[in-house]
C-alpha positions in Angstrom: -47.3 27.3 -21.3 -47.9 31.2 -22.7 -50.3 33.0 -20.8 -52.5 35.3 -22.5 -52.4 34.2 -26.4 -53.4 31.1 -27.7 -51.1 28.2 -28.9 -50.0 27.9 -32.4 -47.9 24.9 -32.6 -47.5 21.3 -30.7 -44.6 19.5 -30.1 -45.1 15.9 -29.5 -42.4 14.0 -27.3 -42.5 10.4 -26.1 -46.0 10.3 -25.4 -46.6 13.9 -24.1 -47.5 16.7 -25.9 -46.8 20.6 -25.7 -48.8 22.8 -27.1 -46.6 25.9 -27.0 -45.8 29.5 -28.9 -43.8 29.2 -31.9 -42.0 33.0 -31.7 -40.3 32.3 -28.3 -39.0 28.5 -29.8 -37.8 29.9 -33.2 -36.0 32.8 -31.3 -33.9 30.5 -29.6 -33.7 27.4 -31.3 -32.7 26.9 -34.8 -33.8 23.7 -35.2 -37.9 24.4 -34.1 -37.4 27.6 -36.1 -36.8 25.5 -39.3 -39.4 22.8 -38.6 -42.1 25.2 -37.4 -41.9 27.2 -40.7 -43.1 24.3 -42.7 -45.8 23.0 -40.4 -47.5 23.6 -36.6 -47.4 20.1 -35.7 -44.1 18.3 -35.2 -42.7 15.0 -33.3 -38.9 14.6 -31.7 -38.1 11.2 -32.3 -34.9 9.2 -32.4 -32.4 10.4 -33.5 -33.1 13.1 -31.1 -32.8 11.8 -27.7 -34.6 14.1 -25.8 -37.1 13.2 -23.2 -40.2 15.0 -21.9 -39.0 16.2 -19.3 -35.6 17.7 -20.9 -38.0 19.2 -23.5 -39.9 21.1 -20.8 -37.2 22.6 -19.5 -35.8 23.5 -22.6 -39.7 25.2 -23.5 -39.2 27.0 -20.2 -35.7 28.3 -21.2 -37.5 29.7 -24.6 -39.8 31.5 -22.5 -37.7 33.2 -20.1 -38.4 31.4 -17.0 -35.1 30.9 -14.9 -33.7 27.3 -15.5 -31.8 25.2 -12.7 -29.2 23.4 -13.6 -27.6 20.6 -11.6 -25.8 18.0 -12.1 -28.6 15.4 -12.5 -29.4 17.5 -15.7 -26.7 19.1 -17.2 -26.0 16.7 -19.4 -29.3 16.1 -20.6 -29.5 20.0 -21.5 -26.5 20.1 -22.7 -27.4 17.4 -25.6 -30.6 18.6 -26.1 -28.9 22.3 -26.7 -26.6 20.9 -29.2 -29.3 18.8 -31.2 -32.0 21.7 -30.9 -29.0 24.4 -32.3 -29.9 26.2 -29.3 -27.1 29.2 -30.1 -29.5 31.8 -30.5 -29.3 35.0 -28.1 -32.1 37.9 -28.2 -29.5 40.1 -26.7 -25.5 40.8 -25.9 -25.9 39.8 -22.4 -28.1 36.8 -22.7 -26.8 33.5 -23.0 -28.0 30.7 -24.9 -28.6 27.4 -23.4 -25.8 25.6 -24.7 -23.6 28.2 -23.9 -25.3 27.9 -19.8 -24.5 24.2 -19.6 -21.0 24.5 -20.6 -20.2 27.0 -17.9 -21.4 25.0 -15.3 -19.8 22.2 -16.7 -16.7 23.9 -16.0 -17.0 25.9 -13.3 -18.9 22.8 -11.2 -18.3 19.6 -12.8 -15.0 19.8 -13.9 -13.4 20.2 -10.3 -15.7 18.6 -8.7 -15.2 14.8 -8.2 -18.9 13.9 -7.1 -20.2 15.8 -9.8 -18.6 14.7 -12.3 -19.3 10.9 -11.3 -23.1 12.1 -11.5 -22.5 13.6 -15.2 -21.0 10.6 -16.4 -23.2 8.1 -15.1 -26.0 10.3 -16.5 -24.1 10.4 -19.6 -24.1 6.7 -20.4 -27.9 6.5 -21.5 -27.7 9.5 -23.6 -25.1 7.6 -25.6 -23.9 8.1 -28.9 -25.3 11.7 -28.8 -23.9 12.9 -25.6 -20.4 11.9 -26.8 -20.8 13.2 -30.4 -22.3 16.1 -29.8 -20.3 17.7 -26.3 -17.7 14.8 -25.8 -19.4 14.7 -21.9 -18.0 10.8 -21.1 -14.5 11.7 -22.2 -14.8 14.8 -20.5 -15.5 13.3 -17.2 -12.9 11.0 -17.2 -10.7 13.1 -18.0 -11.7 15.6 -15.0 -11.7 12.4 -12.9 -8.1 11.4 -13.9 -6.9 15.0 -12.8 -8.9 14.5 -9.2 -7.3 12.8 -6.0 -3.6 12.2 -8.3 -6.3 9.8 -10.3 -7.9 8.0 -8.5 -11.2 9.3 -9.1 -11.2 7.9 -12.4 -11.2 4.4 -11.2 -14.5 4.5 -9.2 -16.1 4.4 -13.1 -14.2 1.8 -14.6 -17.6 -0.5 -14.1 -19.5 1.8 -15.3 -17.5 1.8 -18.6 -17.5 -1.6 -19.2 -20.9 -1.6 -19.6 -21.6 0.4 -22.9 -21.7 -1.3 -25.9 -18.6 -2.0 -28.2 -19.9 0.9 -30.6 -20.2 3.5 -28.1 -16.7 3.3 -26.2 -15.0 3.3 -30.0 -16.6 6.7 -29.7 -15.6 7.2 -26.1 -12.0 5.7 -26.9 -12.0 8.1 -29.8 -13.1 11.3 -28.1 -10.3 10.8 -25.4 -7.4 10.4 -27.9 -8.5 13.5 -29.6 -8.8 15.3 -25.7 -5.9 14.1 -24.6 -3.1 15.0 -26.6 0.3 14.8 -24.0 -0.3 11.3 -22.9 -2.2 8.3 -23.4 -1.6 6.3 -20.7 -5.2 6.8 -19.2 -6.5 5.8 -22.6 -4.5 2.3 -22.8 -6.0 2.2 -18.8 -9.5 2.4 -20.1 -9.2 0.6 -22.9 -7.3 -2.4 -21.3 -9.8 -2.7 -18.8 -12.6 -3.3 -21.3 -10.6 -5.3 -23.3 -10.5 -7.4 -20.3 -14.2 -7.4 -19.7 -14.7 -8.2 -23.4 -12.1 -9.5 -24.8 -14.4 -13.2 -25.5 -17.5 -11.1 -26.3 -16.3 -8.6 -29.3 -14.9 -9.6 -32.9 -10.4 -8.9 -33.4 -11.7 -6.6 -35.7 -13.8 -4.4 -33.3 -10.3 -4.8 -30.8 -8.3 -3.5 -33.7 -10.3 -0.6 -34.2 -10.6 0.4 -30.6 -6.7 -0.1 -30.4 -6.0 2.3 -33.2 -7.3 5.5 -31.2 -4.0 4.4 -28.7 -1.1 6.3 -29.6 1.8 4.3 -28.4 4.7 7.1 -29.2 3.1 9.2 -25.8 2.7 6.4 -23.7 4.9 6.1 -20.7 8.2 3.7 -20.5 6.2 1.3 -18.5 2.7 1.1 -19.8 4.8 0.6 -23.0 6.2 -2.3 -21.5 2.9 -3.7 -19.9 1.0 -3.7 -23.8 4.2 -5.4 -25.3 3.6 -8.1 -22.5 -0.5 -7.6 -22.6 -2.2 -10.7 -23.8 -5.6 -9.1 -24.2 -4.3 -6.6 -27.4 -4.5 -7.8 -30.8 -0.9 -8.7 -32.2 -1.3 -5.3 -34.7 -0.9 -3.3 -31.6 1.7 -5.5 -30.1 4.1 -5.2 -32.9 3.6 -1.1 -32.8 4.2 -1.4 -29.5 7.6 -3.2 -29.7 8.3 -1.0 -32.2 8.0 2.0 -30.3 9.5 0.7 -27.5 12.7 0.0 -29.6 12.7 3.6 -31.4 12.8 5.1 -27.9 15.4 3.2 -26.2 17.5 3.6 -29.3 17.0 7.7 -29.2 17.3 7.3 -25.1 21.2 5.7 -25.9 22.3 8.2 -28.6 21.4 10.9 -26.4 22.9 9.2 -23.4 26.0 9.4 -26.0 25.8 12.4 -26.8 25.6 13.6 -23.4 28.9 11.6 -22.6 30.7 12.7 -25.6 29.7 16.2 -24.4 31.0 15.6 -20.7 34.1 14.2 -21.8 35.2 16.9 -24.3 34.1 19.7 -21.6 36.6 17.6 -19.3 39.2 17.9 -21.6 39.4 21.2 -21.0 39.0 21.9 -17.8 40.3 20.1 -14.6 38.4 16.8 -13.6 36.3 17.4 -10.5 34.5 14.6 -8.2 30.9 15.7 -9.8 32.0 15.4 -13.1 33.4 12.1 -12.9 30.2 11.1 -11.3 28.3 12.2 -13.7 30.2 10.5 -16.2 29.9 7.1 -14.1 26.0 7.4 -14.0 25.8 8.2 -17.9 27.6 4.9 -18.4 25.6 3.2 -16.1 22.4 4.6 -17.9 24.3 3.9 -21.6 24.4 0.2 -20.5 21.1 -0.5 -18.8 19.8 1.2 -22.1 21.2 -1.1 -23.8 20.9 -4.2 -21.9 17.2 -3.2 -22.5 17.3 -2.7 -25.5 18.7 -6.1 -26.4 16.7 -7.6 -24.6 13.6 -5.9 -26.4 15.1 -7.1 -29.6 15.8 -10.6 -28.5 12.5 -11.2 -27.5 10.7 -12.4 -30.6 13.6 -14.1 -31.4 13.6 -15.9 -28.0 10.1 -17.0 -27.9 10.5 -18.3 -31.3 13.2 -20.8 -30.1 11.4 -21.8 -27.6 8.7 -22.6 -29.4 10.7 -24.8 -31.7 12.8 -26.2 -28.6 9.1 -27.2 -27.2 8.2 -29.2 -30.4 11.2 -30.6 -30.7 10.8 -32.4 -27.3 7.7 -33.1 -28.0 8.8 -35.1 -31.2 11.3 -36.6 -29.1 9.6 -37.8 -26.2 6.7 -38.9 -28.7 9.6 -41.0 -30.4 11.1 -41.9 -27.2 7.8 -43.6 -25.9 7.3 -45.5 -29.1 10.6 -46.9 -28.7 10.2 -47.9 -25.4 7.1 -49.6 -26.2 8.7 -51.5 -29.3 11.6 -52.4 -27.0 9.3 -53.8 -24.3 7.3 -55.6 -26.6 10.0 -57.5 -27.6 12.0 -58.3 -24.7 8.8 -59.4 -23.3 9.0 -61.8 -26.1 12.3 -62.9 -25.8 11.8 -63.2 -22.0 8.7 -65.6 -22.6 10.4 -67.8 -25.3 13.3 -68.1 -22.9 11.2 -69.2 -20.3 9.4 -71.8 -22.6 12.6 -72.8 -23.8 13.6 -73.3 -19.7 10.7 -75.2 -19.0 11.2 -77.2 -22.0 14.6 -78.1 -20.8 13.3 -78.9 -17.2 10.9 -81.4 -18.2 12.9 -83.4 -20.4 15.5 -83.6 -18.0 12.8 -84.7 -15.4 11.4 -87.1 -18.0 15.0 -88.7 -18.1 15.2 -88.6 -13.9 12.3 -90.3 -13.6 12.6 -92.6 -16.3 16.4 -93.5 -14.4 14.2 -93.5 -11.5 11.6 -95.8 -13.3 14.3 -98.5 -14.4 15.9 -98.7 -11.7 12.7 -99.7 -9.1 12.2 -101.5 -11.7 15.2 -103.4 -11.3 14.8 -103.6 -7.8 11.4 -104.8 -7.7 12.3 -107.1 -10.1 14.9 -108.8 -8.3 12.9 -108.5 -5.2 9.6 -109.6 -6.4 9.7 -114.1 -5.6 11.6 -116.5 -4.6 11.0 -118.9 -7.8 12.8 -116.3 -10.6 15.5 -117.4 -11.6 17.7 -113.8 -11.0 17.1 -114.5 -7.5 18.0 -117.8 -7.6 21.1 -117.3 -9.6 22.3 -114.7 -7.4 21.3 -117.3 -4.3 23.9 -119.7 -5.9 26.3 -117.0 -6.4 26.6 -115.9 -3.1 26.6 -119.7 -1.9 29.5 -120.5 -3.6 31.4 -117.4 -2.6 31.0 -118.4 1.1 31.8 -121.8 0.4 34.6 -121.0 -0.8 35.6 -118.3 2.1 34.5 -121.1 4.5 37.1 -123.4 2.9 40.1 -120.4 2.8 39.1 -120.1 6.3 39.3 -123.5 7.6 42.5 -124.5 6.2 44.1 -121.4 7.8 42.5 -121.9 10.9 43.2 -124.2 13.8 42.0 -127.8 13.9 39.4 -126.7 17.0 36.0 -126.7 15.8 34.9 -122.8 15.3 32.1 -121.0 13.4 32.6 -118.8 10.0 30.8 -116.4 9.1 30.3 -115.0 5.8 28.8 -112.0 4.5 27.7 -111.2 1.1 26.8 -108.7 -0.8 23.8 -106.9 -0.7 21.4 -105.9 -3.4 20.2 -102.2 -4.9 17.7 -101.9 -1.9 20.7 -102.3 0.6 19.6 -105.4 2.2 22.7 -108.5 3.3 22.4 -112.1 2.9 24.3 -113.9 5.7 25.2 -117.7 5.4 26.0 -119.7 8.5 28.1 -122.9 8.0 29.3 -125.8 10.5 31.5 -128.2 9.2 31.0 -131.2 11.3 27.6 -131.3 9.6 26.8 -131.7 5.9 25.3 -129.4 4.2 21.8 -130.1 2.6 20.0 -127.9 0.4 
């Protein structure tokens, strides 16, 4: 790349090589300047990630040639500066080339929203160096939070949820370090990769990323949301409530104080409508204060009891249903027995009907069954007699004029009649 003298050294990078001029590398870069006074042939490798095309701009830098920086390369320049200990200057008024990327870091990047989405994104496959070395992610995000009342720094929230569990512990770190009023965009960041991750990395790995959350300059309400957030390991949840509860006790003893305040300056001056106004809304804010803080307190204690309230019932109904099934087993029992006992009943009884039944055609038959038995004849006689002997009543209580009597006897089971005829001018033969 020199014109006029020949080459003393070559640099090796990826697969290109450079053979280049080892005065104008060791004046402005401290790490060539050690390496090229042991040997004229060196490689960057890993660790150093620098590409060939970083590395020739960074050879033009050395020899003077104006460099253009945009925002496609900044950050690539700005890591290579920081792991080639480019900090050298030949003069007062030259800059070195880390000390070039950080100014237009500032001056365009940081207040620019566009830019700064370029940066990052360039950023994320420079990673760990780009974050060890210049903090660049962090930085990003944190211009993007302060762009469009933060909005900006939502358009990246995909984008960070794409490095690796190692690399945003570094990010997450480098932000709590930046940001040192409030974390509430680092909980934001973090809870969002949580929720992208939270089946893919270890409890452990969550822990450690939670740590670099400080919950003591988190606002009232993302304070609330990561006592409630499922996602955070229970280490951080405890903290949390813990937190919570230190502030809304220091929020009612000042409250107190303030009232205590109010109400001895009243006692010694007249009471006017904006003082008693005052002292109305600091008793309102007193007791919502508490009422919050009670309930903070209460609920651990709560979900606890409900817990034991929800085994409970489930021992209950469990015992419930097995008694229910015992019970139904044996009134099913007692229910069939019954019946058996029922139908027991019913057939002898219609054993003895029809065995009434039975004796009695019998009886009927039997009487009805020839004329040579002897029942039949007997009854035959009986009944003969019976109207000879009405015919006779009859006939001596009767006129002496010849007349007919007629008898009836009885009939038998089937409800047939036997009726006799007599004359008594004629004897009777049998």
């Amino acid at each position: 790349m020199a014109i006029g003298n020949e080459t003393d050294v070559v640099i090796h990078v990826q697969s290109s090589s450079f053979h280049l001029h080892k005065d104008p590398l060791a004046s402005k870069c401290g790490y060539l300047k050690r390496q090229l006074g042991q040997m004229s042939e060196i490689t960057l490798s890993p660790p150093l990630n620098i590409t060939a095309a970083t590395f020739a701009l960074v050879a033009d830098f050395c020899y003077g040639t104006h460099l253009v920086i945009t925002p496609f390369n900044v950050a690539a320049l700005r890591t290579a500066a920081e792991l080639l200990e480019m900090t050298e200057t030949n003069g007062a008024c030259q800059e070195n080339l880390r000390q070039k990327t950080e100014t237009y870091f500032r001056r365009a990047v940081a207040v620019n929203r566009e830019y700064a989405l370029i940066v990052f994104r360039s950023c994320l496959s420079l990673l760990p160096e780009a974050e060890k070395t210049a903090f660049l992610v962090s930085r990003c995000i944190e211009a993007l939070s302060l762009m469009d009342d933060g909005d900006g720094v939502m358009t990246c929230i995909d984008d960070v949820t794409k490095v690796g569990a190692e690399d945003f512990q570094l990010i997450a770190e480098s932000m709590s370090r930046l940001l040192t009023e409030s974390h509430d965009l680092v909980y934001k960041i973090v809870d969002v990769y949580l929720k992208e991750y939270t089946d893919k990395i270890t409890d452990d790995q969550k822990t450690r990323i939670c740590n670099y959350i400080d919950c003591t300059i988190l606002s009232p309400q993302l304070l609330m949301h990561a006592v409630q957030n499922p996602r955070m390991p229970l280490r951080f949840v405890v903290q949390a409530m813990f937190v919570e509860q230190l502030n809304t006790r220091r929020s009612i003893f000042s409250a107190a104080d303030h009232h205590n305040h109010v109400r001895k300056h009243q006692s010694k001056n007249a009471a006017t409508l904006g003082a008693i106004i005052q002292r109305d809304a600091a008793l309102r804010q007193v007791a919502q204060l508490k009422s919050a803080m009670d309930a903070t307190s209460s609920r651990i204690q709560t979900l606890e009891t409900e817990l034991s309230g929800m085994r409970k019932l489930l021992t209950d109904s469990e015992n419930h249903r097995n008694s229910v099934l015992d019970s139904g087993r044996s009134a099913s029992f007692r229910l069939s027995s019954e019946k058996m006992v029922e139908r027991e009943q019913r057939g002898s009884a219609s054993f003895r009907i029809v065995s009434r039944r039975v004796g009695a055609g019998g009886s009927s038959s039997s009487e009805g069954s020839g004329d040579g038995s002897p029942r039949i004849e007997k009854g035959f006689r009986r009944r003969l007699m019976s109207g000879l002997k009405s015919a006779l009543r009859v006939s001596s209580s009767a006129s002496k004029k010849k007349s007919e009597s007629k008898v009836d006897g009885d009939g038998d089971d089937s409800g047939k009649r036997d009726v006799i005829v007599i004359k008594k001018d004629k004897p009777f033969h049998r």
